[in-house]
Structures are given as structure tokens and as C-alpha cells.
PyMOL CGO cylinders between C-alpha atoms (Angstrom):
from pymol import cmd
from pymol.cgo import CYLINDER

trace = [
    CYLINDER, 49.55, 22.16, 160.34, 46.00, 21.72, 161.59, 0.3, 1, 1, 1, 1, 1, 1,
    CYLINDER, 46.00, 21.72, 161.59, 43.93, 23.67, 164.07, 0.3, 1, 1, 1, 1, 1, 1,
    CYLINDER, 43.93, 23.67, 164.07, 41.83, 22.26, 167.13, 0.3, 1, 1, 1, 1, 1, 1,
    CYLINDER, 41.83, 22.26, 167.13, 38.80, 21.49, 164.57, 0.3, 1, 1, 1, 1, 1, 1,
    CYLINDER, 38.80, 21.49, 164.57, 41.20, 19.61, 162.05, 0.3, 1, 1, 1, 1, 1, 1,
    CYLINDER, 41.20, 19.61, 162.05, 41.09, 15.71, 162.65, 0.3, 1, 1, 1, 1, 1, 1,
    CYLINDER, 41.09, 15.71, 162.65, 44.32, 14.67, 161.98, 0.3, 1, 1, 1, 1, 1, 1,
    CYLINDER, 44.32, 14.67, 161.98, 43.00, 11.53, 159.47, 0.3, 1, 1, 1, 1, 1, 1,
    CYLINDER, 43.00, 11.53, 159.47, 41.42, 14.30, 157.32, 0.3, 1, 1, 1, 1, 1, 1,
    CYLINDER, 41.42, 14.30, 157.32, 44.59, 16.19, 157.04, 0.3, 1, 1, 1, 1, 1, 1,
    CYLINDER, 44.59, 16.19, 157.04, 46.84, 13.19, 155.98, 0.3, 1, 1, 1, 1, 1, 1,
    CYLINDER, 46.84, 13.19, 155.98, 44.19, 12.74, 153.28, 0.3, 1, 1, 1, 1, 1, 1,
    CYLINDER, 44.19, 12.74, 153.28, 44.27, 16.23, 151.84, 0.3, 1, 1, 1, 1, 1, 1,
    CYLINDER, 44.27, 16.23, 151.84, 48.24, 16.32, 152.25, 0.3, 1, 1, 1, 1, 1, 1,
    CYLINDER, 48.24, 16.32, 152.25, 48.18, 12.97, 150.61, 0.3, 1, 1, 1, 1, 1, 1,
    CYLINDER, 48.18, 12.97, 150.61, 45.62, 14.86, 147.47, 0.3, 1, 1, 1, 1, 1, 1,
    CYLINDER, 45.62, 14.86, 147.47, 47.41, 17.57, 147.60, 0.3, 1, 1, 1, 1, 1, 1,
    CYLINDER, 47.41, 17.57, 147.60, 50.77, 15.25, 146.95, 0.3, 1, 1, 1, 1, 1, 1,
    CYLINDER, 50.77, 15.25, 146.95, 49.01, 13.06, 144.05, 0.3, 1, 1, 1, 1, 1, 1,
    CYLINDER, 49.01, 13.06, 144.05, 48.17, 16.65, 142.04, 0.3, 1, 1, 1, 1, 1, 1,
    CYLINDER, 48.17, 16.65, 142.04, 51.93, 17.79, 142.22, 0.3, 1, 1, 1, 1, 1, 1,
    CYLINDER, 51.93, 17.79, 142.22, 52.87, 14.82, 140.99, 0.3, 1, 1, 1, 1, 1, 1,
    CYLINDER, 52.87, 14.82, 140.99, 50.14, 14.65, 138.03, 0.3, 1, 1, 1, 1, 1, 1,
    CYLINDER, 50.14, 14.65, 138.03, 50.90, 18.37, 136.84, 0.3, 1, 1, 1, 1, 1, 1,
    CYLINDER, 50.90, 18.37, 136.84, 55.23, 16.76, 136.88, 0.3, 1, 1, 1, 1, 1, 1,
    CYLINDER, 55.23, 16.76, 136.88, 53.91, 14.14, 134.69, 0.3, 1, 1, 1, 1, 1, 1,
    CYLINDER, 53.91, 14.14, 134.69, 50.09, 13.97, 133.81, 0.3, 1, 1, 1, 1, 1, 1,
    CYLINDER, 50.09, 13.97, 133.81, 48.18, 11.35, 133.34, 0.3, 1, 1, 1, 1, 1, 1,
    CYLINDER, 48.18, 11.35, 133.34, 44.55, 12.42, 132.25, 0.3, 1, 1, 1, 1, 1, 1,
    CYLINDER, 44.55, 12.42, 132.25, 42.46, 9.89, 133.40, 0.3, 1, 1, 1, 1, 1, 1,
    CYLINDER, 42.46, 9.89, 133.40, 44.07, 10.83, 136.99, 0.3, 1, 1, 1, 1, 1, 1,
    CYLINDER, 44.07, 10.83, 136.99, 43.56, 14.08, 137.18, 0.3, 1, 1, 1, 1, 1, 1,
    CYLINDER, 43.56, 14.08, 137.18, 39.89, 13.56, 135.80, 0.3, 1, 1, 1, 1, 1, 1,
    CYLINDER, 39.89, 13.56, 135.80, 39.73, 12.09, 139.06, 0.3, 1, 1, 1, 1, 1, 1,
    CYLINDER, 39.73, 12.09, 139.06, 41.01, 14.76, 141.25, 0.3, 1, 1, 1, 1, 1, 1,
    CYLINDER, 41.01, 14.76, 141.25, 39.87, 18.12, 139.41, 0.3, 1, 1, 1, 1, 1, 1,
    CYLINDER, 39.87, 18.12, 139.41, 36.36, 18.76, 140.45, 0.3, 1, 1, 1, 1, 1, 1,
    CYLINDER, 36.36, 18.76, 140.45, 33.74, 19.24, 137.58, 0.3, 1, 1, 1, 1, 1, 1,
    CYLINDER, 33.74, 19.24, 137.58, 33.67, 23.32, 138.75, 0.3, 1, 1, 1, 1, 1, 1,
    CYLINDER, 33.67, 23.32, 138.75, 37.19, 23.98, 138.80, 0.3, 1, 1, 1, 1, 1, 1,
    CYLINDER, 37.19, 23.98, 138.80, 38.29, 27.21, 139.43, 0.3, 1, 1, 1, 1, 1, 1,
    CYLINDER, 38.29, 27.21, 139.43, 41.80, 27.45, 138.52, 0.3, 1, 1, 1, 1, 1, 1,
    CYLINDER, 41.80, 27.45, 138.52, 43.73, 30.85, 139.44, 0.3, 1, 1, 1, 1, 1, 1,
    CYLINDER, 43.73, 30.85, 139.44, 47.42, 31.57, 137.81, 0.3, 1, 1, 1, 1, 1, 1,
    CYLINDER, 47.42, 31.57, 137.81, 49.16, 34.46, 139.32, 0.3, 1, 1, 1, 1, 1, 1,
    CYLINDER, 49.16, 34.46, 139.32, 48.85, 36.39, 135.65, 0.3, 1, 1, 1, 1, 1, 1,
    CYLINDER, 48.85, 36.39, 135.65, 45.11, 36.55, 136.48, 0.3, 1, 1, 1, 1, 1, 1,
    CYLINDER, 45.11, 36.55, 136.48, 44.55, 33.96, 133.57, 0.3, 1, 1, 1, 1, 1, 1,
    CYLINDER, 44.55, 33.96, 133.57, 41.78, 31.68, 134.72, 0.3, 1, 1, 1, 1, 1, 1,
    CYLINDER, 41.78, 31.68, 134.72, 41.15, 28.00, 133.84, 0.3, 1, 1, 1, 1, 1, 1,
    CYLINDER, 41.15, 28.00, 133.84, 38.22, 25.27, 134.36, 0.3, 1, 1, 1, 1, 1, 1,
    CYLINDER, 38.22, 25.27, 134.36, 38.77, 21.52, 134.67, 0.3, 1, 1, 1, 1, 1, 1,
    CYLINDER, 38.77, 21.52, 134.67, 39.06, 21.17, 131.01, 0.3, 1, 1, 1, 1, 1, 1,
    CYLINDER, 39.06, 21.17, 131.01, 41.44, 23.58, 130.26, 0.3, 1, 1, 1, 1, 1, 1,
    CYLINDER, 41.44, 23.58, 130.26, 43.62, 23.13, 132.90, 0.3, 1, 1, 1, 1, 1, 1,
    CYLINDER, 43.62, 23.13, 132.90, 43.73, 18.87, 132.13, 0.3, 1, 1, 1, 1, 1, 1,
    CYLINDER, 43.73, 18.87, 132.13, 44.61, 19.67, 128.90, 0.3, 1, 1, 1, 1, 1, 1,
    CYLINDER, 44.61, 19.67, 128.90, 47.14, 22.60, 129.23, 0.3, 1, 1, 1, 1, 1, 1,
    CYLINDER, 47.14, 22.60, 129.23, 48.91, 19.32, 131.24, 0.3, 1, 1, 1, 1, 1, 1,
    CYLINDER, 48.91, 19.32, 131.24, 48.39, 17.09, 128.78, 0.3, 1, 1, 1, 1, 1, 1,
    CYLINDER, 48.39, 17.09, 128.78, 49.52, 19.38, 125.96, 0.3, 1, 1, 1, 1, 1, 1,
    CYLINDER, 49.52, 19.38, 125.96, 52.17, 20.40, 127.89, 0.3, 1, 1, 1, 1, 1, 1,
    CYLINDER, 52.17, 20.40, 127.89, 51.47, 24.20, 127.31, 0.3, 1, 1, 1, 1, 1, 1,
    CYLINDER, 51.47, 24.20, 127.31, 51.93, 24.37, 131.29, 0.3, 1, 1, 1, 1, 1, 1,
    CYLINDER, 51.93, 24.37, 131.29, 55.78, 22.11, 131.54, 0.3, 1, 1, 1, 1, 1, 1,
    CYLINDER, 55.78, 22.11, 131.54, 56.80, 21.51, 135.08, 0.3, 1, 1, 1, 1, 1, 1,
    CYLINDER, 56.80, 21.51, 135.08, 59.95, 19.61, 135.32, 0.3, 1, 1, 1, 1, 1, 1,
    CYLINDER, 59.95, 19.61, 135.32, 60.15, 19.86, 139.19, 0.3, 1, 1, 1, 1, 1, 1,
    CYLINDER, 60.15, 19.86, 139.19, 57.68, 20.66, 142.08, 0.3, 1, 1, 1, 1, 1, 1,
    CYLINDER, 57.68, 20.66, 142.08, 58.54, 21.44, 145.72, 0.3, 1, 1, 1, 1, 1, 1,
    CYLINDER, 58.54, 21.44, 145.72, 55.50, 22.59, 147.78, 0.3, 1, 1, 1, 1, 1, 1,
    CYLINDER, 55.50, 22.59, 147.78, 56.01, 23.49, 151.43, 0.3, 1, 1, 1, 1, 1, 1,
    CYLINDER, 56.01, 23.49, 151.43, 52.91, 23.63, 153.50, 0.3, 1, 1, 1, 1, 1, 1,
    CYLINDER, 52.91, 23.63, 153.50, 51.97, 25.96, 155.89, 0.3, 1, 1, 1, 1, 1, 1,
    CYLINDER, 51.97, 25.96, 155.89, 48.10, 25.01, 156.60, 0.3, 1, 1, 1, 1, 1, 1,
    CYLINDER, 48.10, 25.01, 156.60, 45.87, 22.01, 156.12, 0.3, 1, 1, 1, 1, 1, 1,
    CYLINDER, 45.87, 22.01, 156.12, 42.31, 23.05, 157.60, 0.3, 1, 1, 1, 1, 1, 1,
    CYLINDER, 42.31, 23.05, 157.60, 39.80, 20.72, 157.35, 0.3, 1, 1, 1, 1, 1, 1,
    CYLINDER, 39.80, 20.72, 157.35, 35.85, 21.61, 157.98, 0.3, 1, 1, 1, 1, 1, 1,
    CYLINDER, 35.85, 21.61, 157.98, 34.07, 18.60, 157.15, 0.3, 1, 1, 1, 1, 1, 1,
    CYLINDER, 34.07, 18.60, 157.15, 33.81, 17.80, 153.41, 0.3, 1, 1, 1, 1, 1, 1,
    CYLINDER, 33.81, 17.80, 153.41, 36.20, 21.36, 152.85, 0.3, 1, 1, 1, 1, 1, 1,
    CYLINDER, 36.20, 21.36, 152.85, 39.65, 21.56, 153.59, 0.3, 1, 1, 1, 1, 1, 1,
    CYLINDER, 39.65, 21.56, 153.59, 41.93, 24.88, 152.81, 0.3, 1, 1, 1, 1, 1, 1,
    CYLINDER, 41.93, 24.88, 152.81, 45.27, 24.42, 151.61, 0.3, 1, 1, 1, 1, 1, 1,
    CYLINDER, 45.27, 24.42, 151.61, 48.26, 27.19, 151.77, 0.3, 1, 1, 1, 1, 1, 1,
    CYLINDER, 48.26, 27.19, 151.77, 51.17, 26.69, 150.81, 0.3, 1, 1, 1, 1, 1, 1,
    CYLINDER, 51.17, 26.69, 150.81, 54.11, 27.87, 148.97, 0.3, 1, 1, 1, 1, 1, 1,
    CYLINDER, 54.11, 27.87, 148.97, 55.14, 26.52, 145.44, 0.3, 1, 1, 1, 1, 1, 1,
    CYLINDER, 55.14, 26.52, 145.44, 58.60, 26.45, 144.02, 0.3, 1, 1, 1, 1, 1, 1,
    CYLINDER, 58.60, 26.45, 144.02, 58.74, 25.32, 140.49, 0.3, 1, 1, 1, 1, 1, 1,
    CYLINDER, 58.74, 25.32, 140.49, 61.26, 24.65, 137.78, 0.3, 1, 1, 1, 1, 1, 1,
    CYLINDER, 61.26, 24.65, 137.78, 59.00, 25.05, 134.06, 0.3, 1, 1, 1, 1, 1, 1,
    CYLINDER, 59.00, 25.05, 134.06, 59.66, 24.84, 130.37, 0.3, 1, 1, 1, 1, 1, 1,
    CYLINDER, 59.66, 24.84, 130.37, 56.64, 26.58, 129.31, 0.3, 1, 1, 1, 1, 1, 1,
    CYLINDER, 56.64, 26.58, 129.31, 57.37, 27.80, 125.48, 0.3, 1, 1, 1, 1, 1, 1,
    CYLINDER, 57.37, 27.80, 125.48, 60.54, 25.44, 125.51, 0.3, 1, 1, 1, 1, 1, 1,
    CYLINDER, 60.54, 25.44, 125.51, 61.88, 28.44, 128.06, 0.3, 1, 1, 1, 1, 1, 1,
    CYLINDER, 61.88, 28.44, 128.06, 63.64, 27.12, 131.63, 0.3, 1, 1, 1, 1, 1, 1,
    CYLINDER, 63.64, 27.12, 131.63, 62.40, 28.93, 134.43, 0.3, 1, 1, 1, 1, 1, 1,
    CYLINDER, 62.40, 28.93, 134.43, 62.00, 28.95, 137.83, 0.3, 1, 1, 1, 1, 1, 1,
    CYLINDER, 62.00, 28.95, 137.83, 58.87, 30.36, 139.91, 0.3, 1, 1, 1, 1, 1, 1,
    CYLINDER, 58.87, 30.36, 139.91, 58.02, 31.13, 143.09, 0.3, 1, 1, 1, 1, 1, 1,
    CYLINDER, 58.02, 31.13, 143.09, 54.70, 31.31, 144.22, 0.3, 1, 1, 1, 1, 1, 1,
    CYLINDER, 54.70, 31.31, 144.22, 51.83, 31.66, 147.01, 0.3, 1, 1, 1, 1, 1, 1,
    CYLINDER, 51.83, 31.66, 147.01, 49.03, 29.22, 146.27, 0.3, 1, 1, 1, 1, 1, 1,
    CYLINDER, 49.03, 29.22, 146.27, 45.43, 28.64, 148.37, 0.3, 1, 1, 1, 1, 1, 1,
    CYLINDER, 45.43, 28.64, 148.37, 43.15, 25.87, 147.66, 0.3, 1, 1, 1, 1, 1, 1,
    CYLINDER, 43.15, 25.87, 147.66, 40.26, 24.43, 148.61, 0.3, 1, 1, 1, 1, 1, 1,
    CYLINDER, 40.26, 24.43, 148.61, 39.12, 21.14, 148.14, 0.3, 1, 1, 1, 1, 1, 1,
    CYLINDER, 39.12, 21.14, 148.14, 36.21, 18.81, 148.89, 0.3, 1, 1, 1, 1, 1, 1,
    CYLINDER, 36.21, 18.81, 148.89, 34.95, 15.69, 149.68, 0.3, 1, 1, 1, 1, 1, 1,
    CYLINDER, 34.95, 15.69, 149.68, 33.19, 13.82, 147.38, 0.3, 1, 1, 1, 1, 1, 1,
    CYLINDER, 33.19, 13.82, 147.38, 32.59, 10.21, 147.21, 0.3, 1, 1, 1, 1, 1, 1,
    CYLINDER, 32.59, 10.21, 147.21, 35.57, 9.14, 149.57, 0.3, 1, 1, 1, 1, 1, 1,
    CYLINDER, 35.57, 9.14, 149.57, 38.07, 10.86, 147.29, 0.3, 1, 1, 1, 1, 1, 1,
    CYLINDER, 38.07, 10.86, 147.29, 39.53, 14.79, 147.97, 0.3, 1, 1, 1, 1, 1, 1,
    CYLINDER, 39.53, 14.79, 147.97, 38.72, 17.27, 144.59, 0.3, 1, 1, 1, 1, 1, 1,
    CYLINDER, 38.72, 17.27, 144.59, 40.71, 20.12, 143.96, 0.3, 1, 1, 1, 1, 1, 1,
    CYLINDER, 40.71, 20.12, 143.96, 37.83, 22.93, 143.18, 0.3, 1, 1, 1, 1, 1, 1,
    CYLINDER, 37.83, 22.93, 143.18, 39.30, 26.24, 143.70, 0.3, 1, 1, 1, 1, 1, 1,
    CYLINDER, 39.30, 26.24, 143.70, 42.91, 27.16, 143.52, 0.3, 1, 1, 1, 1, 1, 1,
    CYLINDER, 42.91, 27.16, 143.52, 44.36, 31.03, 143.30, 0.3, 1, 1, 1, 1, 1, 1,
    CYLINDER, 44.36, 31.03, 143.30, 48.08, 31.99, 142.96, 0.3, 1, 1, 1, 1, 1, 1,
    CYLINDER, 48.08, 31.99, 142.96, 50.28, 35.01, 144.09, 0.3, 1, 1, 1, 1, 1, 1,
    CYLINDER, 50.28, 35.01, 144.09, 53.62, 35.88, 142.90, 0.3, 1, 1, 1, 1, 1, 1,
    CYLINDER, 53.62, 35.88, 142.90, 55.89, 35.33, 145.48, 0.3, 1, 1, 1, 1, 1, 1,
    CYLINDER, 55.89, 35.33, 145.48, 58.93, 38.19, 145.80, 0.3, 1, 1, 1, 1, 1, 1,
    CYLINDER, 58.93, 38.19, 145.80, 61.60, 36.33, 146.79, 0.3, 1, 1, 1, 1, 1, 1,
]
cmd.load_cgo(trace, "trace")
């Protein structure tokens, strides 16, 4: 999970950020994820729709984005001092539009260290084909 440069403290604290946003986007609670969305947000679906803190909080809040269920399975936690890069893969069970589905996807982040607490700032997803 972590290269030679990766101390292994910094990756249980990104796995555990990384853990704490899967849960908020299950069931969101916005003061939380005020908390873990940095201020410049860049927020990548794999339509190519794009979304900044605000509007991704509140398509969570609203519910316009409905996860019922969230597995993520890690493949790399890299950690170069106050940035870490995430991959993983995402498999989802939704009810976007009041429509069940399941989704598959390929997801990088990158997050950073700010005031003792991990931000989500850039995330980007890919379709995943099976």
C-alpha cells in the first residue's frame, strides 16, 4: 500500500480520511464534510461533470447524488509530506433519480494536510468495464 517514502502513520491517516468521506457521501452530515472537502475542491465524475466544494456538499445533502452502499478497495496510499495520492476502486449501489443502480468505478485523489486534519482537494473518476 505505501512505497519506501510513505511513513506508515501518514498512510493510516489518509486511509482513515479516506474511510470518514465514504461514510459521509452513505449518509452526509454537512458540517462533516465542511471539514474534510478542501475550500478548492476539484471534484471529477466519470460523465466529465465537474463539481466544487459547494456543489458537491450539497448534491449530498440534497441527495441528488444517493449512495445506499460504498465498498472501496485500495490499491495505493502515497504520501509526500502534506500530499498523499489515493487509487482505488469504487463499487457503489445509488438511487440517484429514485433509480437503483450499481457502479463501478476507478477513482484518484489527492489530498492534503492542513491543520492536523487530511482534505480531499482533487478527485477524478473512470468508468470501470467490468
Amino acid at each position: 500500500m505505501a512505497d519506501n517514502n510513505t511513513n506508515i502513520k501518514d498512510v493510516e491517516a489518509v486511509s482513515t480520511a479516506v474511510e470518514n468521506l465514504r461514510k459521509l457521501m452513505i449518509t452526509p452530515v454537512e458540517a462533516e464534510l465542511e471539514l474534510i472537502v478542501a475550500e478548492e475542491l476539484h471534484y471529477g465524475h466519470s460523465d466529465g461533470d465537474l463539481e466544487n466544494k459547494a456543489t458537491f456538499i450539497k448534491t449530498l445533502i440534497d441527495k441528488k447524488s444517493d449512495f445506499l452502499s460504498i465498498n472501496l478497495f485500495i490499491f495505493a496510499i502515497n504520501v509526500y509530506d502534506n500530499t498523499a495520492v489515493v487509487r482505488h476502486t469504487l463499487h457503489a449501489a445509488t438511487f440517484d433519480d429514485e433509480i437503483p443502480r450499481t457502479i463501478k468505478l476507478l477513482i484518484l485523489s489527492v489530498w492534503n494536510l492542513k491543520n492536523d486534519r487530511w482534505e480531499i482537494v482533487a478527485r477524478q473518476a473512470v468508468k470501470l468495464l467490468n
